[in-house]
N, C-alpha and C positions, 0 to 999 in steps of 0.2 A: 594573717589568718592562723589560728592554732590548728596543729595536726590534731587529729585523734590519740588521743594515748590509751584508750579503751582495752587495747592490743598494741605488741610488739610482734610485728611483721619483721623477718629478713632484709637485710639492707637491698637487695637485688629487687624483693617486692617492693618498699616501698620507693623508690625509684620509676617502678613501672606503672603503680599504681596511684594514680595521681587524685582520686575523689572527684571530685565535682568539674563539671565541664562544663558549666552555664549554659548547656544547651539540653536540659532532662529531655526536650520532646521528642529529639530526634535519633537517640538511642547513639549518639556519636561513641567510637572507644575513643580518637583521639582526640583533644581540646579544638576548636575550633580558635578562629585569629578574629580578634575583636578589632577591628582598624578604625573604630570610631573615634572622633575626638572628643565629639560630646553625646551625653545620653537625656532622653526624656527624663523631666525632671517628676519625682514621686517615686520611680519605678523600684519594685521589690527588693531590690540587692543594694541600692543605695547609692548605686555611680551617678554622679553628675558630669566630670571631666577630667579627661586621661591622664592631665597630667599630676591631678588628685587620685587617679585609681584606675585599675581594666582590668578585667578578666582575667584575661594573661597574665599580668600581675601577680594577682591571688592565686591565681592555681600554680605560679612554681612557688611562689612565699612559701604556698605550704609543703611541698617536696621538699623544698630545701630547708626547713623547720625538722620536718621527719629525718631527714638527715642527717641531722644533725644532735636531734633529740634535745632538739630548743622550744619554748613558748613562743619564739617571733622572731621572722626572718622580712626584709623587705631590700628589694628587687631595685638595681641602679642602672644606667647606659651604660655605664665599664665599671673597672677595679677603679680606675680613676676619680670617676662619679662618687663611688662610694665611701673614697679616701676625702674627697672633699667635703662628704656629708659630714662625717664625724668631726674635721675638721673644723666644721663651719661651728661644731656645738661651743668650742673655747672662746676667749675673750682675750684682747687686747694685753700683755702680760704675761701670758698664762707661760709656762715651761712643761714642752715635751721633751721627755725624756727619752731618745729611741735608739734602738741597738746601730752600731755603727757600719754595721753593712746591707743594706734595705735596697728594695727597687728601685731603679734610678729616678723615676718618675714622682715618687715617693717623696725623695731627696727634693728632686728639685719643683713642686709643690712645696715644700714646709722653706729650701731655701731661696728661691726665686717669686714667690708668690705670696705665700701667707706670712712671710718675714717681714711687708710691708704693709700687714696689720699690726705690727709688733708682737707677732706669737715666736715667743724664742724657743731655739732648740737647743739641746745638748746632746751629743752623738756619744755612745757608749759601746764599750765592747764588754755584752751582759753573758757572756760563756767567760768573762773572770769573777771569780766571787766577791773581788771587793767592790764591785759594781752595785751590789746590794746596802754598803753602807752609803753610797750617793741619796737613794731613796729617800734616806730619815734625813739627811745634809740640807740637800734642796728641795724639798718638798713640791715634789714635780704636779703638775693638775695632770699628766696622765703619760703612760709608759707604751710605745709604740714597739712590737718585735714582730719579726718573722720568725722562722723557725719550719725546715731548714732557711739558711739566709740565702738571698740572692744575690751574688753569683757562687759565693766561696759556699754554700749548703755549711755553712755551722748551724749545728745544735744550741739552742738556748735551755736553759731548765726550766721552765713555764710553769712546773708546780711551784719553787722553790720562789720565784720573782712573785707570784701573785699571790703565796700567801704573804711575801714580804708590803709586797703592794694594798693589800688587805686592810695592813694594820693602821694605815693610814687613809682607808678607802680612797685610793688611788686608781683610775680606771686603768684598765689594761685593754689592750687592742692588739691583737694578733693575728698579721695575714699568714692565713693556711693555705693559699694558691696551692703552692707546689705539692700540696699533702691532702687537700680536701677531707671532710669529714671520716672519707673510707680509713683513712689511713692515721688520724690522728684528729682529736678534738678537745680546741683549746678550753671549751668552757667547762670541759671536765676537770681543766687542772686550774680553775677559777680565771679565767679569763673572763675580761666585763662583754669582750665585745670578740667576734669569732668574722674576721672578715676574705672575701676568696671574687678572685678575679671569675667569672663563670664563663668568659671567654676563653678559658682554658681549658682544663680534664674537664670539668662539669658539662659544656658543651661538647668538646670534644672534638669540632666537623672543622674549625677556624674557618668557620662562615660568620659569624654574629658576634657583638658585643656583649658583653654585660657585666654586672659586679653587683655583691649581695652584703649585707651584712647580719649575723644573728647573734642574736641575745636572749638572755632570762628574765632580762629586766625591762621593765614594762615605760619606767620613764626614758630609760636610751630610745626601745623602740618608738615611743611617740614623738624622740627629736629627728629620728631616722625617719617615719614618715611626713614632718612637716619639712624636712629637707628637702627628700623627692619631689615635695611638692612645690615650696616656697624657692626651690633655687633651680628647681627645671630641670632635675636629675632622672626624672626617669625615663629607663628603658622605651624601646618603642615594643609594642604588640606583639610585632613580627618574630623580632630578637628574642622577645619572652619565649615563644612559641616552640622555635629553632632550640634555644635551651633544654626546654622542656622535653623536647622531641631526643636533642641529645644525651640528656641524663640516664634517659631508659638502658642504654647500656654503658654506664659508667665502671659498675664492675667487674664487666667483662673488660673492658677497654683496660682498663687500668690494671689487670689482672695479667695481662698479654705486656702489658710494659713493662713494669713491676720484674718479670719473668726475665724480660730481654736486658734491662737495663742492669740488673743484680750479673747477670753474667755477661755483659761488657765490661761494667766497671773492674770485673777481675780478670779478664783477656787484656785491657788496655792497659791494668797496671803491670803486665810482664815485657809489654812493648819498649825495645831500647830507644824509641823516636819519642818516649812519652816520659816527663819526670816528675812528674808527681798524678797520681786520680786523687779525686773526692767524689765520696758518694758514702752517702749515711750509715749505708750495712754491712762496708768494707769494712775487714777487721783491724786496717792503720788507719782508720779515720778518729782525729782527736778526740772527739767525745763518742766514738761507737758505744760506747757501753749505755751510756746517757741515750740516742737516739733508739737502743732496744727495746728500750723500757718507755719509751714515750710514742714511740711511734712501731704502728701495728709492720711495715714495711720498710722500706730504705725509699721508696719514690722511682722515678720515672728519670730524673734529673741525673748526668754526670758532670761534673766540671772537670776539665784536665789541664795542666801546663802541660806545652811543646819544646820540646829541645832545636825551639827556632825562631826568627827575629819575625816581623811583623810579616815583612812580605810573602815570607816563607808560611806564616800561620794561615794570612785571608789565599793561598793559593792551595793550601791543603782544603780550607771552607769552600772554597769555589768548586772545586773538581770532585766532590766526594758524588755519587750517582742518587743515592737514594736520603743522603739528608742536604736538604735544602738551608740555603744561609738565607736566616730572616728572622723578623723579632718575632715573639711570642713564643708559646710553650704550648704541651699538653694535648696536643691533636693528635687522629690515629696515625698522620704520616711524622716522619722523624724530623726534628730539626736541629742546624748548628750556628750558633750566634756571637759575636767576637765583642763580649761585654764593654771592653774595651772603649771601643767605637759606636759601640751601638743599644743596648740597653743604659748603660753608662755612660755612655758620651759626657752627660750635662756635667758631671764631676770635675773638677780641676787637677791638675797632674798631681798637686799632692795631693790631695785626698785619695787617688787611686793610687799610687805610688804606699803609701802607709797603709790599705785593704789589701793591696795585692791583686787589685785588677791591673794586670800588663798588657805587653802587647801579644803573652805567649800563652793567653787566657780563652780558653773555650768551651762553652757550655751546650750539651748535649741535649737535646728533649727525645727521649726514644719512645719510638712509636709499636707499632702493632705488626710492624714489619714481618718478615720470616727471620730468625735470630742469626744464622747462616749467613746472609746475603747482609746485613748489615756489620758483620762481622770483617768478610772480605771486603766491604767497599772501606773500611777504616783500617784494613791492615795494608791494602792497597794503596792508600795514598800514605801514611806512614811509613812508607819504605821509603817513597820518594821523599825524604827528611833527611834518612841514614846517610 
């Protein structure tokens, strides 16, 4: 569904304010949950069957359109879902081209899965400039980044790749997980396709699934809704709902991280138990200069090496009080994840060996915590390192 552009609301209003609630008679402010699976056939909005369309559907479509200040957004059961939709639009042949440090999940979809339709990949590291002359070399059917990456948070230069991308009408697809529209948006630096896990910041509660993709382009979006449809990817109601209900304070949420997280990453980097941070805003982060200019924030996200062997690292993740070791991101509580092991897993030792996911590799998600109290629970267990 297209937002309204009639007007430009504040990112905080149009978050809150969601338009249509398919329920006019009842004067509801919040959406109601459509848990049907199928609907009377004729009826005025045009549903037949959920897994063609619902309510909940369309009404975050269009949040997350306004969002983004896109023509078309459409709604999946995860990030996962959503990586598969796009996936599913290539053929047999085709060469994706994608930055070489991505979701592990990511990874192992395009190598465990879609490799046995013969969709080849080529893994790149596009934060080197000669990565641009691959482009015109192989003439890739479409270029896959993140940005920050996950786990290492590199910067890519998303304007610089897709006007290169451009010249050859090459799609581009860019998951903004970790950054979501507040803080950075791909389709402003020509991106074809703006994609985000919404079981992250978007929700925010890590109660629900879900994954979105959005576009300007009017034929992506009609492969993106026969996907949802034809391959059984969409969202349930509920999920929709819970999102929904989430997003209403994404700026606040993200606003309280953003805070805490810019000032750990410079507490942890003076820690002698800590040898190296990463975090986008920090002023020794490789490309800071690049991530100012592209990104409204530095994120939520810290990654650090430990000056410690495995055992030593999952024993500092175990015992920390207030961040929790588990997969995911982006919820108001904090969390710690040993990529390693566990986002990463599916990698083989060299491929993590040449990224630099080890075993003294740990990624942050800061939450909404007190700045204070998450402070001492991580200077607390880093002593016990010293």
């Amino acid at each position: 569904m297209q937002p309204d552009m009639s007007f430009n609301p504040g990112i905080s209003t149009k978050v809150i304010h969601h338009g249509k609630t398919y329920a006019d008679n009842t004067g509801t402010v919040m959406p109601p949950i459509f848990p049907s699976s199928t609907f009377s056939h004729g009826n005025p909005e045009g549903f037949d069957y959920t897994r063609s369309g619902n309510p909940n559907f369309r009404i975050l479509e269009s949040i997350l359109a306004s969002l983004e200040e896109c023509k078309y957004s459409t709604v999946f059961a995860s990030g996962v879902s959503a990586i598969t939709a796009i996936a599913s639009s290539l053929k047999s042949g085709d060469l994706v081209l994608c930055e070489e440090n991505l979701y592990g999940c990511t990874v192992r979809l395009f190598e465990q899965v879609f490799s046995k339709f013969r969709l080849q990949t080529k893994w790149l590291d596009f934060s080197r400039t000669d990565s641009l002359k691959l482009i015109d070399e192989l003439k890739p059917s479409m270029i896959w980044l993140e940005s920050p990456t996950n786990p290492l948070l590199k910067i890519i230069d998303l304007k610089k790749i897709c006007n290169k991308a451009k010249e050859s009408q090459t799609p581009v697809v860019v998951d903004n997980t970790f950054s979501t529209a507040i803080l950075q948006r791909p389709l402003d630096f020509g991106a074809t396709l703006s994609l985000t896990s919404t079981t992250k910041y978007i929700n925010g509660h890590s109660d629900a699934l879900g994954g979105a993709v959005c576009t300007q382009d009017l034929e992506w979006e009609d492969q993106m809704k026969f996907a949802q449809k034809a391959l059984g990817l969409q969202p349930s109601p509920f999920d929709c709902w819970l999102i929904t209900r989430g997003i209403k304070t994404l700026p606040l949420r993200l606003s309280k991280q953003v805070e805490n997280a810019f000032a750990l990453a410079n507490a942890l980097g003076a820690h002698p138990s800590v040898e190296w941070v990463r975090y986008p805003f920090k002023s020794d982060h490789p490309q800071y200069e690049l991530a100012k200019s592209q990104m409204k924030s530095g994120g939520a996200i810290i990654t650090i090496r430990l000056k410690a062997d495995q055992k030593q690292t999952y024993s500092f993740c175990k015992n920390l009080r207030y961040f929790t070791m588990a997969e995911s991101l982006g919820g108001v509580e904090s969390l710690i994840c040993h990529p390693a092991t566990m986002t990463h897993a599916s990698l083989n030792i060299e491929t993590k060996k040449k990224l630099g996911i080890d075993e003294s590799l740990v990624r942050l998600s800061i939450g909404c915590e007190d700045f204070s109290d998450l402070k001492e629970d991580l200077n607390q267990q880093l002593s016990q390192l010293m």
